[in-house]
C-alpha positions in Angstrom: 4.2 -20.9 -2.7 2.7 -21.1 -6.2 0.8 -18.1 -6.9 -2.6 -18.2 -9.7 -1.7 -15.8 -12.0 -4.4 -13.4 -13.2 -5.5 -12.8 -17.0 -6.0 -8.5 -15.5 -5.4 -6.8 -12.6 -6.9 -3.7 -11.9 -5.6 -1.1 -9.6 -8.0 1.3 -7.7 -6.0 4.3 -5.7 -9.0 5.0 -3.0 -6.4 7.6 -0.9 -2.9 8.8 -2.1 -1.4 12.2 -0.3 -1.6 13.6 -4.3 -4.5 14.7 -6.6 -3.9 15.0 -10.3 -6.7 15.0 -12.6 -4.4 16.8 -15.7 -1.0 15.3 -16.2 -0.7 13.1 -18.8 -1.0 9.4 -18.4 -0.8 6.0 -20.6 -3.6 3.9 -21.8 -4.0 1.4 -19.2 -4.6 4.4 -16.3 -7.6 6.1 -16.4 -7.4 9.6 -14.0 -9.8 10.9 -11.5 -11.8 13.2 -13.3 -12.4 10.2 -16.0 -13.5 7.7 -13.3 -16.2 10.1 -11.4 -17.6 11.1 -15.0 -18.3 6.7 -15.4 -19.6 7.2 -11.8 -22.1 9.9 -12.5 -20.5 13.0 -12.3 -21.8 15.9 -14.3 -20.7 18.6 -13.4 -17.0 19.7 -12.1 -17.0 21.1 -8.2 -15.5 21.3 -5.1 -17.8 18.7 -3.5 -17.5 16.2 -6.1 -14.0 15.6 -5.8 -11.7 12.6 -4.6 -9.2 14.8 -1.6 -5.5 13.8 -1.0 -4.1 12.6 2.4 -1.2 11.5 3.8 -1.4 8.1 3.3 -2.0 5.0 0.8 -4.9 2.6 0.3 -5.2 0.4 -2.7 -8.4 -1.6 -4.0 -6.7 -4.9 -5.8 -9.0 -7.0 -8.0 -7.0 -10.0 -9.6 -8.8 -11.7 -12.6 -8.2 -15.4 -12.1 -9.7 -18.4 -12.9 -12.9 -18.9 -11.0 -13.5 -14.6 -11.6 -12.7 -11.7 -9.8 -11.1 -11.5 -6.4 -10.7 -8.2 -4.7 -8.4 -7.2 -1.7 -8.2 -3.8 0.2 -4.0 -3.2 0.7 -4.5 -0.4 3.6 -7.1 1.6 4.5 -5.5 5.3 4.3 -5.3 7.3 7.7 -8.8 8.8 8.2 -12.4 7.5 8.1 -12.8 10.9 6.2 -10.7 10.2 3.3 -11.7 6.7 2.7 -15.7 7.7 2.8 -15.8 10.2 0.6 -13.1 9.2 -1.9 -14.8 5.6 -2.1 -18.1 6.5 -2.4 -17.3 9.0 -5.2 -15.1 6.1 -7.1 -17.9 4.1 -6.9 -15.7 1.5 -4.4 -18.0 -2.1 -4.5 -17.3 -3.0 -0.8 -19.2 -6.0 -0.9 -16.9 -7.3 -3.3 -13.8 -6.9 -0.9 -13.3 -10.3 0.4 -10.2 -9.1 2.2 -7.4 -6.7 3.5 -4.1 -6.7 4.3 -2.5 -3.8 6.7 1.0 -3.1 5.3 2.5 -2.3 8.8 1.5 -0.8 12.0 1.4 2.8 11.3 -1.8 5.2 11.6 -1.7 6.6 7.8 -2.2 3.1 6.5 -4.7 1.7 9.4 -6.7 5.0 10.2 -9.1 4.9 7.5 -9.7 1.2 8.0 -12.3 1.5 10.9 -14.9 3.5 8.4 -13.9 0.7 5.3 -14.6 -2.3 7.3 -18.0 -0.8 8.3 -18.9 0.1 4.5 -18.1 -3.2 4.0 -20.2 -4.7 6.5 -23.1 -2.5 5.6 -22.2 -3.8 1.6 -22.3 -7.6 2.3 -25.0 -8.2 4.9 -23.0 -8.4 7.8 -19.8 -10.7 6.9 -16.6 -10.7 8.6 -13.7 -9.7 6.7 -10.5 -11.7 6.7 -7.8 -9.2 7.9 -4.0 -9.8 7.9 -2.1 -8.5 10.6 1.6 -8.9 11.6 2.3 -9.7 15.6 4.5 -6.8 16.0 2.7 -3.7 15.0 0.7 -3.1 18.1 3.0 -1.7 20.4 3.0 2.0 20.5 5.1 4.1 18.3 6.7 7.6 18.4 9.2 9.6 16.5 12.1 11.3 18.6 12.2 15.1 18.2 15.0 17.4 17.9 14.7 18.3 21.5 15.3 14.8 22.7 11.5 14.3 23.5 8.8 11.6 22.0 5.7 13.0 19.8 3.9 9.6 19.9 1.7 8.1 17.2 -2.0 6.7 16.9 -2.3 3.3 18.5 -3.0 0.4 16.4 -6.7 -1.2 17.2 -5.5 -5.0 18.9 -7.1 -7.9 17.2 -10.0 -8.3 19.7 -10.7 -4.6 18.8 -10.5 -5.3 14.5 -12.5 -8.3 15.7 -15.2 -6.0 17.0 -15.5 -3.9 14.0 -16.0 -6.3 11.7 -12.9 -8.6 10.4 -11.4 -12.0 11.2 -8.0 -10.9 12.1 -4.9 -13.5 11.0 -2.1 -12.1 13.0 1.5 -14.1 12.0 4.4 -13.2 10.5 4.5 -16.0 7.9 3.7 -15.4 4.2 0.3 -16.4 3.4 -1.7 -16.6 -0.2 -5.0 -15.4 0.2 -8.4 -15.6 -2.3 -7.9 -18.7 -4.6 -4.1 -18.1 -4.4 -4.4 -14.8 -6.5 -2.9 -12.8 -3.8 0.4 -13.2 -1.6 0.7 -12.0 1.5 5.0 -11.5 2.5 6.9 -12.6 5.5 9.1 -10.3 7.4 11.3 -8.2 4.4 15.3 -9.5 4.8 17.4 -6.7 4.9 19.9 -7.2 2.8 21.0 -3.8 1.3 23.7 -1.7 3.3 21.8 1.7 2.7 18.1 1.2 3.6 18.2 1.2 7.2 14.5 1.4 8.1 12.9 4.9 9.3 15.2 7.1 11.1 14.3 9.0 14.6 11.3 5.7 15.1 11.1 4.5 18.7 8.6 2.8 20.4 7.5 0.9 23.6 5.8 -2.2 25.1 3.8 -0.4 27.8 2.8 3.4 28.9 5.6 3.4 31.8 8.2 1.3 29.5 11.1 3.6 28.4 11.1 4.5 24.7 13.4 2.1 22.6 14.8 2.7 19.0 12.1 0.8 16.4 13.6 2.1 13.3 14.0 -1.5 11.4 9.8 -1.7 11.4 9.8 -5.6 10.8 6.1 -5.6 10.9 6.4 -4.2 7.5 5.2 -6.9 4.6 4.6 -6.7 1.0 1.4 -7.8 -1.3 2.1 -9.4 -4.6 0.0 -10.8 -7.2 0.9 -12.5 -10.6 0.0 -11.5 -14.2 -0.2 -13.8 -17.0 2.5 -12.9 -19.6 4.1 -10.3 -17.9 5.3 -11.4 -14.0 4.9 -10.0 -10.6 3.5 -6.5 -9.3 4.7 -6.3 -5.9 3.0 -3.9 -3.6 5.2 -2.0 -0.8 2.9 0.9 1.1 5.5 2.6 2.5 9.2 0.8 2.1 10.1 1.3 5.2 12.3 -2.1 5.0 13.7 -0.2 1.7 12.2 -0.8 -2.0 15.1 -2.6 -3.4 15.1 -5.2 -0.4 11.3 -5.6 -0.8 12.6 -6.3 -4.8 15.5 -8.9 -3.6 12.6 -10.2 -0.9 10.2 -10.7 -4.0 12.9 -12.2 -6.6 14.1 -14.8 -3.7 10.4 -15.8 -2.9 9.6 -16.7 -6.6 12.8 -17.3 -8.0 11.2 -18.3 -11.2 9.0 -15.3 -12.1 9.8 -12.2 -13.6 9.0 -8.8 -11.8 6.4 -6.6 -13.7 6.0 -3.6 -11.8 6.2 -2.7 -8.3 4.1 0.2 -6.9 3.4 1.9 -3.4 5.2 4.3 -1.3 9.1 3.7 -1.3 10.0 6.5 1.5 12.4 8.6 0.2 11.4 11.8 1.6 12.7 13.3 4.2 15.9 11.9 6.1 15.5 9.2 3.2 16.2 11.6 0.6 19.6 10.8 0.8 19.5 7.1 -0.1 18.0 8.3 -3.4 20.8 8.1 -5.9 21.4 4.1 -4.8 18.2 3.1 -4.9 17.0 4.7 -8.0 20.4 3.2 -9.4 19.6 -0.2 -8.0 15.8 -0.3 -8.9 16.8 0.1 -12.6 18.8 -3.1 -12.3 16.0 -5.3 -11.9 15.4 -3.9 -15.2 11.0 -3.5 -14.4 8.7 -2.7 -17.2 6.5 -0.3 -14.7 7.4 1.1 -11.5 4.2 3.2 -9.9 5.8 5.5 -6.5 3.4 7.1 -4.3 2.5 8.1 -1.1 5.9 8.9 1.0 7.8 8.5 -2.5 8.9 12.4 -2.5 8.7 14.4 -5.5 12.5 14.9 -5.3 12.5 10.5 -5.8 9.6 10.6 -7.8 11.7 13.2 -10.5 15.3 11.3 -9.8 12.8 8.0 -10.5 11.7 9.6 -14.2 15.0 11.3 -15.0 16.8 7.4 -15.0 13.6 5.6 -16.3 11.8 7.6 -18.7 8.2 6.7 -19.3 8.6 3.5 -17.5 7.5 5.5 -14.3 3.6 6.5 -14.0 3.3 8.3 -10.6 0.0 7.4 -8.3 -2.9 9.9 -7.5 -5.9 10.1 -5.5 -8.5 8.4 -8.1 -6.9 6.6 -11.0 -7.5 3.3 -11.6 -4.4 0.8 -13.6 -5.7 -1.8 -15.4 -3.1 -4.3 -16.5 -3.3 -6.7 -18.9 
């Protein structure tokens, strides 16, 4: 597939499980408290501020030939956190002319619901295109020291997303969406011997089915969108299928283009903090101007990250905006 490349992209982080409206950043990000002063904001307070949540939703607009396209990548996991953080960004919803959900889990679809209604209300009324993967409906739990199941939120089925508002494209095959501007990945090979998914994940096919280990998550996709002079930014919520296979997955999909940046959640927290040392070793070999972790990075990836890049690495937060360029 031959994707448009874009003259700018510009980055909105609408939900992001950190605030930080004082660390330093470069020129192309502008931070939270800078974005709610273009927005109106005069004086600092409690109530006028963006709140973190565990979770990731991303505002893409792509400037390509024919104008701007914008695409919502997630929708966060609350309707609470994508109101009041997008109405105090200033969030155009009736220029969001689609979304993608990364993968079937509830801190990336929760906060969809309240987003596709804003952007109904926005845009008179017109159905969304959605992008959905076949397998991430089935219900999901995380086994628990004792042996036992804690269960997650269900995912709404397509005749449900339907009902509040989109046109659901469920497949597993890499689509380009809005002019081309925007790619939309397969399933993610696994290719690398140390990413192996999301430990302790199970899930099942029906109430009364016995609970099966799901730790592979092949639902999981990445977004990817090209800028002129510069190369790919991929886009991987939560790397459950492992940042540096979502990188090889990129590379062998455009063989041809260089990769920019890649930014999102790359799970290393938790039982993942011990594949930290190879992947931060094996992200520097793709050599990437700008790498942007977030969500379910971990601070303890997030520091390895900036120890072996430097200043190539510009953490996320709850209300900056990138504008690349």
């Amino acid at each position: 597939m031959q994707l448009v490349a874009a003259s700018r992209i510009e980055i909105q982080v609408i939900v992001d499980n950190v605030l930080d409206m004082l660390s330093s950043a470069p020129r192309f990000v502008l931070r939270e408290a800078q974005q709610l002063r273009h927005q109106g904001m005069k004086r600092t307070s409690g109530g006028a501020l963006c709140c973190a949540s565990h979770g990731l939703s991303l505002l893409v607009t792509a400037h390509g030939p024919a104008g701007p396209r914008s695409l919502l990548f997630d929708g966060g996991p609350v309707d609470m956190a994508m109101e009041r953080n997008a109405t105090r960004l200033g969030v155009d919803f009736a220029a969001i002319e689609a979304v993608v959900l990364s993968h079937g889990h509830w801190d990336h679809a929760g906060g969809l619901p309240q987003a596709l209604a804003m952007m109904r209300a926005a845009n008179g009324g017109r159905a969304t295109p959605l992008y959905l993967h076949p397998g991430m409906f089935r219900e999901r739990g995380m086994r628990q020291p004792d042996g036992g199941v804690l269960p997650m939120d269900f995912i709404p089925a397509p005749g449900e997303w339907a009902a509040m508002g989109a046109t659901p494209i469920v497949t597993a095959e890499p689509q380009l969406a809005l002019d081309g501007l925007f790619y939309v990945s397969g399933e993610i090979p696994r290719v690398t011997p140390y990413e192996r998914g999301l430990p302790g994940q199970v899930g099942r096919d029906a109430e009364d089915a016995a609970w099966q280990a799901d730790e592979l998550l092949m639902d999981e996709r990445f977004l990817a969108v090209r800028l002129a002079g510069q190369g790919l930014i991929i886009f991987s919520a939560c790397s459950h299928a492992g940042v540096v296979n979502v990188l090889h997955a990129a590379r062998a999909a455009f063989p041809e283009e260089a990769i920019f940046a890649v930014m999102g959640g790359f799970h290393l927290s938790g039982e993942n903090e011990k594949i930290i040392p190879e992947t931060v070793r094996d992200i520097g070999g793709f050599d990437l101007p700008l790498v942007i972790p977030a969500h379910c990075t971990g601070w303890r990836a997030v520091n390895a990250l900036e120890r072996a890049l430097g200043e190539r690495v510009v953490p996320a937060a709850v209300g900056k905006l990138f504008t690349l360029e």
